[in-house]
Steps between C-alpha positions, in 0.01 A plus 500: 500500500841375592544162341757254603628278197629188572729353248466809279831454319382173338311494185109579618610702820711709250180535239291564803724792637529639167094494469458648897719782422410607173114451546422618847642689787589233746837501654697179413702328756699214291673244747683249265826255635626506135554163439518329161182652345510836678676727267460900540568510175108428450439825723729723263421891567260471784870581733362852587188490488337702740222217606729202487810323740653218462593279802738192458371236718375130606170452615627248642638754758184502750664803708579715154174429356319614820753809504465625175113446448449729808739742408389587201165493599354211282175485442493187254694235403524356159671158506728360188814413707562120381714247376306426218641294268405079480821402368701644818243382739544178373876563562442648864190479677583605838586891351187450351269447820760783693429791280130411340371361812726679836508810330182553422407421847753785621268723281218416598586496868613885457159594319308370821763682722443827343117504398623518174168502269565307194695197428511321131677164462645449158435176458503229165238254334744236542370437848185342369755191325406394117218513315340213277410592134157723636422728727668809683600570847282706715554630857341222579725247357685281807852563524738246340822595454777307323868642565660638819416831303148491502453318818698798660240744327219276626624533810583863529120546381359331782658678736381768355170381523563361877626860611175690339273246721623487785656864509295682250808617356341629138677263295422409125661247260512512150599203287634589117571248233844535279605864505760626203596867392779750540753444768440093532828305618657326211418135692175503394295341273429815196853687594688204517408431180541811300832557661634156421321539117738838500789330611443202274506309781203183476190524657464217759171401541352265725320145457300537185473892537074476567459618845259742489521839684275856546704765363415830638717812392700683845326837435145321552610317807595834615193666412282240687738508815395862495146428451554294818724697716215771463175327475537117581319383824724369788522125548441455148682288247490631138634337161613668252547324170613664119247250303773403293547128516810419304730147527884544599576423095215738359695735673864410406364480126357864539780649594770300294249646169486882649871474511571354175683185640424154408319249701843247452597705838273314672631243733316230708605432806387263828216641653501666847402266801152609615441656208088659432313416195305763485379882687207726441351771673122568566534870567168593477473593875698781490377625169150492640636671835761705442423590081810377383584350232845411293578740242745295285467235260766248507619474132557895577593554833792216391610688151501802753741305750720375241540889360650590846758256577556578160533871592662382822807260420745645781244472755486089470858465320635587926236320620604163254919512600602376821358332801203472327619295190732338764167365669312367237816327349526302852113440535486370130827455401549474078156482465405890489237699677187400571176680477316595820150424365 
C-alpha cells in the first residue's frame, strides 16, 4: 500500500514511519514542512531506503497536496501534520486553525479527488475538555475543548466526520491521550524535564503540579494507528488510551528519582490559562474491535525513555540552542520552561 504520512518528521509521524517500514511492506510517502518539531533527525537512516521518500511540504498547499498524492499514487493517508503544542496556541491561534484545520481540509479534499481508499485523522483526547475526579472519555463523550489547540483538533475532526457523510470519503479519527518516547521535542512535558534535570536547569511546573493526564508510550500509539489503518471501520472514531493515569508532579518526581537528582529542582510556577484538570481514556472500543492493546507499563516505558535521551544527548542538546531557547525565553521570560501536560 502506498501510505502518505502527514507530519512524519514530528515525534509520532517519525515513530510511525519507523514502525511502517520496518514491519510491513508499504511504501511511505512522508510530506513534512519542517517546522519547529519536524526534525529529520528523528528519521535517521531511512535516507535510502528503497520503500521510503521524503517530500518537504505544507499541507497547507491545496495544489501540492493534490499533486503529490496523485503522483505517487496514494492510496491512504495517515494524518499527524499539526501544530500541537497548548502553550504556542495560546501564543498564536490563527496558525493554529490554518494548519490543523485548512490543511487538513486540503487533505481531505485530495482523498475525495482521487478515490483514495483510506483516510486516518490523528487526532487528541484533549478535544473532549477536562475531566472531573471519575470517569473516562469515550467516543461518545461531547466535544469540549479548552485552548485554540484543541479547539483546532476539534475542528479538524469534524470535518473529518462532515466529509465521510456527505462524501463517503473513508475517513477515521483516532483520539490518544499523552504520548512520550524516543524522538519527543524537548518542549514537552517528560523531555522537558529530563533535559532541564541534565542541564541543572529547574523544573517549572505548573499550578500545584496535579493535573492529571493518560500516558501512553509512542510505540503503542503507533501500534494501534496500525491496527486502524488496516482494520478500523470508516467513519469511526477510536480512543486509544495507555491506562496509566499519572499527575504532572508524579511524573516530575519519577523522573527526578530515575535520574538521581533531587526534587529541590522543582519549581512552581503560574498555571497555564485554560488549563485541564484531568484526561483519561476509555479505550476499550478498539481493544474489543481491533485486539489491541498497550504493551507498556508506565513506570517502564518512562525508565526506558529516560535511557535514550540519555543515550541521545546531541540529538536534543541542537534541538535546546537557538531559536528554540530564544522562544521560550520571550513566551516566559526568567521563569523557565513550562511543561506541556
Amino acid at each position: 500500500m502506498n501510505v502518505l504520512v502527514a507530519g512524519g518528521a514530528g515525534f509520532i509521524g517519525a515513530n510511525f514511519v519507523r514502525r511502517l517500514l520496518a514491519a510491513a511492506q508499504d511504501r511511505v510517502v512522508n510530506l513534512d514542512l519542517l517546522t519547529y518539531a519536524g526534525n529529520l533527525e528523528n528519521l535517521a537512516g531511512l535516507e535510502d531506503h528503497p520503500r521510503y521518500r521524503f517530500v518537504r511540504g505544507d499541507i497547507g498547499d491545496a495544489a501540492l497536496v493534490r499533486e503529490l498524492c496523485a503522483a505517487e499514487r496514494v492510496e491512504a493517508v495517515v494524518n499527524f501534520a499539526a501544530e500541537s503544542h497548548v502553550d504556542r496556541s495560546v501564543d498564536a491561534p490563527r496558525l493554529f486553525l490554518e494548519t490543523n484545520v485548512l490543511g487538513t481540509q486540503n487533505l481531505l479534499a485530495a482523498a475525495r479527488e482521487l478515490g483514495i481508499a483510506r483516510f486516518v485523522q490523528v487526532s487528541t483526547d484533549e478535544v473532549y475538555g477536562s475531566l472531573g475526579r471519575e470517569g473516562r472519555f469515550t467516543e461518545q463523550s461531547p466535544l469540549a475543548p479548552n485552548s485554540p489547540y484543541a479547539a483546532s483538533k476539534a475542528a479538524a475532526d469534524l470535518v473529518c466526520r462532515a466529509y465521510h457523510h456527505t462524501f463517503g470519503l473513508p475517513v477515521i479519527v483516532t483520539r490518544c491521550s499523552n504520548n512520550y518516547g524516543p524522538y519527543q521535542f524537548p518542549e514537552k512535558l517528560i523531555p522537558l524535564m529530563i533535559t532541564n534535570a541534565l542541564a541543572g536547569e529547574p523544573l517549572p511546573v505548573y499550578g500545584d503540579g496535579l493535573n492529571v493526564r493518560d500516558w501512553i508510550h509512542v510505540e503503542d500509539h503507533c501500534a494501534a494507528l496500525e491496527a486502524v489503518l488496516r482494520r478500523g471501520q470508516p467513519g469511526e472514531v477510536y480512543n486509544i488510551g495507555g491506562d496509566g493515569e499519572l499527575t504532572n508532579l508524579e511524573i516530575v518526581r519519577l523522573l527526578l528519582k530515575l535520574l538521581d537528582r533531587p526534587e529541590s529542582l522543582i519549581r512552581f510556577v503560574p498555571d497555564r490559562p485554560g488549563h485541564d484538570r484531568r484526561y483519561a481514556i476509555d479505550s476499550a472500543k478498539i481493544r474489543r474491535e481491533l485486539g489491541w492493546a498497550p504493551g507498556w507499563r508506565p513506570a517502564e516505558g518512562i525508565a526506558a525513555t529516560v535511557r535514550w535521551y540519555l543515550e541521545h544527548r546531541p540529538w536534543w542538546e541542537k534541538i535546546r540552542s537557538g531559536a528554540y531557547r530564544d522562544y521560550y525565553e520571550r513566551l516566559y521570560g526568567h521563569g523557565g520552561r513550562h511543561g506541556a501536560a
